[in-house]
C-alpha distance (Angstrom), angle and dihedral (degrees) to the residues before:
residue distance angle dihedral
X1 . . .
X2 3.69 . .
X3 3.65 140.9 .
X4 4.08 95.9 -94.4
X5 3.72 114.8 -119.0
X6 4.10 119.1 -159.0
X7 3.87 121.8 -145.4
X8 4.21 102.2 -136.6
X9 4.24 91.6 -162.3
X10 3.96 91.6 -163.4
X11 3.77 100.7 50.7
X12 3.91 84.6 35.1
X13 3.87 92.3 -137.7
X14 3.86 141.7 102.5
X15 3.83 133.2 -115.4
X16 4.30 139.8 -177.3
X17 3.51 105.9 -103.0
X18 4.01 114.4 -132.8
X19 3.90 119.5 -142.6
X20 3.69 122.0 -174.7
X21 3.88 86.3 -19.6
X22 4.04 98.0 -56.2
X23 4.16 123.5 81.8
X24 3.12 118.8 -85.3
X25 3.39 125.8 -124.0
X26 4.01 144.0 -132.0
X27 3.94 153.9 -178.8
X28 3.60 101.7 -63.2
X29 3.87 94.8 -133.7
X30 3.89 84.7 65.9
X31 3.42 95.5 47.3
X32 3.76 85.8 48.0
X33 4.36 91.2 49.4
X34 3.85 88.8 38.4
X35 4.20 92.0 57.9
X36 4.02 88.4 32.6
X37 3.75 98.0 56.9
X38 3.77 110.2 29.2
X39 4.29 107.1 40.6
X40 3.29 101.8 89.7
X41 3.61 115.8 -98.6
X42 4.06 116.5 -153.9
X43 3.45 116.1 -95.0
X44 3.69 125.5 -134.3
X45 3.87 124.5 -103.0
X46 3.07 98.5 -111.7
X47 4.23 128.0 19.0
X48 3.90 124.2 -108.0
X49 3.47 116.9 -123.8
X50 3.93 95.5 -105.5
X51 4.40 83.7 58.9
X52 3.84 94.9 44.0
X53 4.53 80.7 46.6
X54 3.87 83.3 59.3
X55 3.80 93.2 44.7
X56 4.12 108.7 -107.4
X57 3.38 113.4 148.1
X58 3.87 123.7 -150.4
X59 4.04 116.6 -71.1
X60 4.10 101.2 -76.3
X61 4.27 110.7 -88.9
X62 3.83 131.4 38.0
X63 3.85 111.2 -36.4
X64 4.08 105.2 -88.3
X65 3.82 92.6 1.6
X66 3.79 103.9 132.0
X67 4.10 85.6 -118.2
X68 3.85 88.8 75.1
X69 3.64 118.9 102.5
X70 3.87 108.2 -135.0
X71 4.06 91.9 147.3
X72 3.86 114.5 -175.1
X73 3.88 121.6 134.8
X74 3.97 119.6 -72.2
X75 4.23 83.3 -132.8
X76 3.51 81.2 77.7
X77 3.28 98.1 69.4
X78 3.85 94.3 67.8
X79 3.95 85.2 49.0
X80 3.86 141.8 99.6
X81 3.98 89.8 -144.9
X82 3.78 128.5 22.9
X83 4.29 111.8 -125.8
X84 3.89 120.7 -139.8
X85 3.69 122.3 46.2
X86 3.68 144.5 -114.4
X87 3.87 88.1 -101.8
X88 3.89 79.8 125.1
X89 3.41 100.9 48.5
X90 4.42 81.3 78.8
X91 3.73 87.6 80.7
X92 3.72 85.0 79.1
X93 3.74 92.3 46.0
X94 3.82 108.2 115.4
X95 3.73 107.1 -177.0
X96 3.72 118.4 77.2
X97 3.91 133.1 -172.2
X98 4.18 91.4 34.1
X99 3.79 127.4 114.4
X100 3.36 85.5 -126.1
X101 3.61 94.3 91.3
X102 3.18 102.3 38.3
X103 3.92 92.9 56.8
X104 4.04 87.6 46.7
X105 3.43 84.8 55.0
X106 3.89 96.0 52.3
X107 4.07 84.8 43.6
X108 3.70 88.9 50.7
X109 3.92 95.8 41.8
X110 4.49 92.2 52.9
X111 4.29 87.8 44.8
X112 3.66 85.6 57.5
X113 3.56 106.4 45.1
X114 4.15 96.6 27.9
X115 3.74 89.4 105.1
X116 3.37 90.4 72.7
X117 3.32 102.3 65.2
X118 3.86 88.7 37.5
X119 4.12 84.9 54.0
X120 4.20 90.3 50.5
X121 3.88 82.5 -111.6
X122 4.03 87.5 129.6
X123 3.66 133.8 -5.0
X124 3.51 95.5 -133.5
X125 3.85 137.3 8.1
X126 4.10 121.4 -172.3
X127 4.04 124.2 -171.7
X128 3.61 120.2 -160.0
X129 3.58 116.4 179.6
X130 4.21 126.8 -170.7
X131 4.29 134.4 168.1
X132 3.83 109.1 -96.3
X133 4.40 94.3 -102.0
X134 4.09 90.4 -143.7
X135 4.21 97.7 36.2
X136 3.74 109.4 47.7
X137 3.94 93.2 -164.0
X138 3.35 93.3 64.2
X139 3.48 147.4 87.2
X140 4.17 128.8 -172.2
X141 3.62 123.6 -166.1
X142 3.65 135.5 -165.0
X143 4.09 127.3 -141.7
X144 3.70 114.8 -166.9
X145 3.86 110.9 -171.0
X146 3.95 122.1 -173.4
X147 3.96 111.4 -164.4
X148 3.24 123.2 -154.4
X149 4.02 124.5 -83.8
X150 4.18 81.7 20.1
X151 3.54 132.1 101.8
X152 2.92 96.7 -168.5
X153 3.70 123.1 84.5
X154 4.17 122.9 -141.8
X155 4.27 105.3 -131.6
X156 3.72 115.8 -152.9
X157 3.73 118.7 -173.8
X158 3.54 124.1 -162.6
X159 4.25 139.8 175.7
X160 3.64 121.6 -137.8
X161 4.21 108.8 -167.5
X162 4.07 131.4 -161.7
X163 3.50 111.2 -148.4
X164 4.07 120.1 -146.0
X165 4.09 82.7 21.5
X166 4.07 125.1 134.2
């Protein structure tokens, strides 16, 4: 068990949730999916082609100037393979209503957690991303995890909104 972390969709950041005055806890695998997908992993200098398809621009400031805002976690820097993912990189995103985003968010999504099928954590992970049919601004995405030794997979469902989007 982990220290439980909840998704708040409309200020698009996590929190600890507090039970009776202690943490609460949760299924480790979702504590693991909740750290890998929404710390802020550091963007690259300059987008691919599949990010500038779903409309994010390059990090704000001249390329490598130290204005530009690449985020990430300075940890990284002492690592093989930055954690967190570009999840907030979308903020940028400018087109709306495409599958575009919706696939950069399922390419986004399987970078993050891919270590944990590299670690043994799971034996197979699968992202499928779609626009919310009823609230234009915003996105939901599945993650469906198989661990090892279980056939059955763990589904976690999550929203990702646009504000000031129509």
């Amino acid at each position: 068990m982990d220290i439980a972390i909840v998704w708040n969709v409309r200020a698009a950041r996590g929190d600890w949730s507090i039970v009776s005055s202690d943490l609460a806890l949760d299924n480790s695998l979702r504590s693991a999916v909740m750290v890998s997908l929404f710390t802020d992993r550091v963007a690259p200098q300059q987008p691919s082609s599949d990010d500038a398809a779903a409309g994010i621009q390059s990090p704000s400031g001249p390329t490598g100037s130290a204005t530009a805002d690449r985020r990430g976690w300075w940890g990284d820097a002492f690592a093989d393979l930055p954690i967190g993912s570009r999840l907030w990189q979308l903020r940028r995103a400018v087109k709306v209503g495409t599958r575009a985003i919706p696939r950069e968010i399922e390419d986004i999504c399987s970078e993050a957690l891919q270590w944990l099928v590299n670690d043994g954590v799971a034996t197979s992970v699968a992202v499928s991303a779609w626009w919310n049919p009823t609230v234009r601004t915003m996105a939901e995405f599945s993650i469906t995890i198989t661990e090892p030794g279980n056939s059955t997979p763990q589904v976690f469902k999550f929203s990702w909104a646009w504000e000031g989007l129509t």
